[in-house]
C-alpha positions as CSV (number, residue, x, y, z in Angstrom):
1,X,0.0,0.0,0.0
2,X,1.4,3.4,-0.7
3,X,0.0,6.8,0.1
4,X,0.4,9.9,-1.6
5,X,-0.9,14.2,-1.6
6,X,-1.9,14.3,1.8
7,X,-3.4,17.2,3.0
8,X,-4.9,18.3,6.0
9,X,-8.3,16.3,6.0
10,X,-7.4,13.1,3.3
11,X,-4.8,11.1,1.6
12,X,-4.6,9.2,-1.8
13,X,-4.0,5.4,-1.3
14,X,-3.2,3.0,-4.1
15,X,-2.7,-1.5,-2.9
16,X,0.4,-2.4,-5.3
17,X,2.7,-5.3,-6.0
18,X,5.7,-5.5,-8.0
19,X,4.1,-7.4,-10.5
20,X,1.5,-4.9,-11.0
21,X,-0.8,-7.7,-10.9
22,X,-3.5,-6.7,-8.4
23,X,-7.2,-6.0,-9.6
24,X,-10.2,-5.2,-8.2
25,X,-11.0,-3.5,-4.6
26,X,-9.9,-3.9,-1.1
27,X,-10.1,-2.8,2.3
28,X,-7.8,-0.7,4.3
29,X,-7.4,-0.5,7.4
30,X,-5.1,2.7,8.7
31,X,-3.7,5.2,11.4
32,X,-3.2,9.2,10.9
33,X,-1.1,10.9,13.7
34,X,0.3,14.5,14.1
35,X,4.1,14.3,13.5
36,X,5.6,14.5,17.4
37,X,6.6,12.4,20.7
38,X,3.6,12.1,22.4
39,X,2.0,10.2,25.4
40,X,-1.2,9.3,25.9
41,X,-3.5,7.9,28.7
42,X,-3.4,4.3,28.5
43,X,-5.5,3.9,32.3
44,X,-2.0,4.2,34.0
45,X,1.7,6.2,33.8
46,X,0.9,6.6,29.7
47,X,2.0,5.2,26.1
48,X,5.1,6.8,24.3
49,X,4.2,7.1,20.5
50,X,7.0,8.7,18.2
51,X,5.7,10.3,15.0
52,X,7.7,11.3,11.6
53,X,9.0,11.4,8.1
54,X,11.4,10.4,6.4
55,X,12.2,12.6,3.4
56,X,13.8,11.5,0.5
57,X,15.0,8.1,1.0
58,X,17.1,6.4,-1.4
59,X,18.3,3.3,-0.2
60,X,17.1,0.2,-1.4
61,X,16.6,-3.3,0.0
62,X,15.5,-6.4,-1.5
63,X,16.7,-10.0,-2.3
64,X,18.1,-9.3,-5.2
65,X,20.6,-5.9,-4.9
66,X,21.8,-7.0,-1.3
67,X,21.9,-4.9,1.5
68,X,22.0,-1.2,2.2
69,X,21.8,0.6,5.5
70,X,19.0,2.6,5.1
71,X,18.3,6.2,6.9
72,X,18.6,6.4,10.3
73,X,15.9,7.4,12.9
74,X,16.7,7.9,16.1
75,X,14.7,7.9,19.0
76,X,15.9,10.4,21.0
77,X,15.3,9.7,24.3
78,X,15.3,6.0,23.6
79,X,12.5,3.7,24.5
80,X,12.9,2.0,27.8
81,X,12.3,-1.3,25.4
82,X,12.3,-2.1,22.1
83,X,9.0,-0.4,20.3
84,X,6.6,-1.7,17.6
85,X,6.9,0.3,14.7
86,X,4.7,0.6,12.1
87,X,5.6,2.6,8.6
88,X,4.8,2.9,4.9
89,X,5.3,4.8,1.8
90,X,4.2,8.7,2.0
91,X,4.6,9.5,-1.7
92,X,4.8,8.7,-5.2
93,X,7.7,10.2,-7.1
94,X,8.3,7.0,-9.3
95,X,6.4,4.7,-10.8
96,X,7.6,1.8,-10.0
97,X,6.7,-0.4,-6.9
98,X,7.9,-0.1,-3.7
99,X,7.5,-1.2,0.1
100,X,9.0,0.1,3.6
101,X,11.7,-2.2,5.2
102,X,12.6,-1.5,9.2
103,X,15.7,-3.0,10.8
104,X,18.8,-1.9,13.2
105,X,21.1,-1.1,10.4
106,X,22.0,-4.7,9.8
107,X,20.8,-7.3,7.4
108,X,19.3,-9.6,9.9
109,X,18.7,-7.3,12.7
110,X,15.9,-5.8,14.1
111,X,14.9,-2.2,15.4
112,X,16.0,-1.3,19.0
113,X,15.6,1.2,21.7
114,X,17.6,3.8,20.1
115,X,16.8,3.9,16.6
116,X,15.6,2.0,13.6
117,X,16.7,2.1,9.8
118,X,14.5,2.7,6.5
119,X,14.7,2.1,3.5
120,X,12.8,1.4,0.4
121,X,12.0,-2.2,-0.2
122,X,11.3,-3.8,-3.6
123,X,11.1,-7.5,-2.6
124,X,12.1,-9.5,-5.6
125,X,12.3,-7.3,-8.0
126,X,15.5,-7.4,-10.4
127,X,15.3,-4.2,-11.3
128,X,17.4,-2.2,-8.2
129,X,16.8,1.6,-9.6
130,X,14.0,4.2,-7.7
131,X,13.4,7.5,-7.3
132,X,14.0,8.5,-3.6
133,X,10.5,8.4,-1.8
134,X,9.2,9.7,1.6
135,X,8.6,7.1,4.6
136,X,5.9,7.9,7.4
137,X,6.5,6.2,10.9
138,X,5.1,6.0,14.2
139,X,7.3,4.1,17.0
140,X,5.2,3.0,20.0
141,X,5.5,1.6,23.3
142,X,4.3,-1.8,24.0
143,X,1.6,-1.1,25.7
144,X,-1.8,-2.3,26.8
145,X,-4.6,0.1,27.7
146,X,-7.8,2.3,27.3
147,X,-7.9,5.4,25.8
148,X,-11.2,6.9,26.1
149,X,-12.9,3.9,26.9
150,X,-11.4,2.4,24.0
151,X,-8.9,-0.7,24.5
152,X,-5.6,-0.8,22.9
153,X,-3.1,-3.4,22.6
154,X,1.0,-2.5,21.1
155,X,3.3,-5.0,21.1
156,X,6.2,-6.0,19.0
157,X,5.5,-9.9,18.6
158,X,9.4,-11.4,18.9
159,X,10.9,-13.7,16.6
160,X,7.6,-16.2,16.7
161,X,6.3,-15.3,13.8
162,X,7.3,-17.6,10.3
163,X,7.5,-18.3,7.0
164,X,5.2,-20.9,5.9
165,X,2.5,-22.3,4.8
166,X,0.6,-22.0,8.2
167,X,-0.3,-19.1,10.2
168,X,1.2,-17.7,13.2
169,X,-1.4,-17.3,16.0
170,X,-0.5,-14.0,17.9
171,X,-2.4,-13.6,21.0
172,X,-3.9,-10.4,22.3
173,X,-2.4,-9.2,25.7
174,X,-6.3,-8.7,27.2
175,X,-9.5,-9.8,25.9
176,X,-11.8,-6.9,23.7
177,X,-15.7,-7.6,24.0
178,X,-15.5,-8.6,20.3
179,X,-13.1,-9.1,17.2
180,X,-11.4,-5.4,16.6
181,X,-11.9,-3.1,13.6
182,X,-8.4,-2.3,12.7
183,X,-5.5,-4.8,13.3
184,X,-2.3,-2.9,11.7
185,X,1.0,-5.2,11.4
186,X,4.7,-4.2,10.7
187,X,7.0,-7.1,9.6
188,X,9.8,-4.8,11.9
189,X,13.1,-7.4,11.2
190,X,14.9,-9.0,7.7
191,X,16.2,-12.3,9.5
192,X,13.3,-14.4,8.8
């Protein structure tokens, strides 16, 4: 999914491959967030969510043309743990496909505390080139709370989740009063 023109009140939103191949319509589920380090009442001390672009990024990561550092973001002050982190493509300068990929700066490592790199990913694609594009993130506390009345539940899953024909099962750290409307998931590591 990448997101383009945004404005004050909207976005433009476009579901992609690298194969071009998709058709038809789909459902999205998202997040929108003032840029910033914030807290907010979770029904105790609070939930740290870090907020931000990244402009112009040029690296690129994929099977095929190795590995490239990426642009750093650091969280300055670091989290007291590692955060979830959740990203994605802000524009559309080229027209060609491309994803986010997160990691600590290393080809099979995963963000930390301090900081996370990003970069452009293209997945299997052989052909390396793109035009730099801008990457939204928000960083966030694991954390489970209300807000609001509303429950919330933020949590970086660990190396449990795999490759394969059969699912992961990733359970919720309380119970909600029925299945939730938006479930948003960050594949946050490149060792797998």
């Amino acid at each position: 999914v990448q997101v383009r023109n945004k404005t004050s009140n909207s976005f433009e939103i476009k579901a992609d491959n690298y194969t071009k191949s998709l058709s038809g319509v789909t459902d999205v589920d998202y997040i929108v967030m003032e840029a910033g380090d914030w807290v907010i009442i979770d029904g105790g001390s609070g939930t740290r969510i870090v907020a931000g672009t990244v402009a112009d990024v040029s690296s690129v990561e994929g099977s095929i043309p190795g590995y490239d550092d990426g642009a750093l973001v650091d969280f300055d002050p670091d989290f007291g743990s590692v955060p979830g982190a959740l990203t994605t493509v802000s524009t559309a300068n080229g027209s060609k496909w491309v994803a986010t990929v997160i990691d600590d700066g290393t080809a099979a490592g995963e963000i930390t505390a301090a900081s996370m790199y990003v970069a452009l990913g293209i997945g299997l694609d052989t052909d390396t080139v793109r035009v730099p594009e801008n990457i939204d993130y928000i960083a966030f506390e694991e954390s489970v709370g209300t807000n609001n009345g509303v429950l919330f539940d933020a949590f970086n899953t660990g190396n449990v989740v795999t490759e394969s024909e059969t699912e992961s099962t990733i359970s919720f750290n309380q119970t909600f009063s029925s299945a939730p409307g938006v479930i948003v998931v960050q594949n946050n590591g490149t060792n797998g």
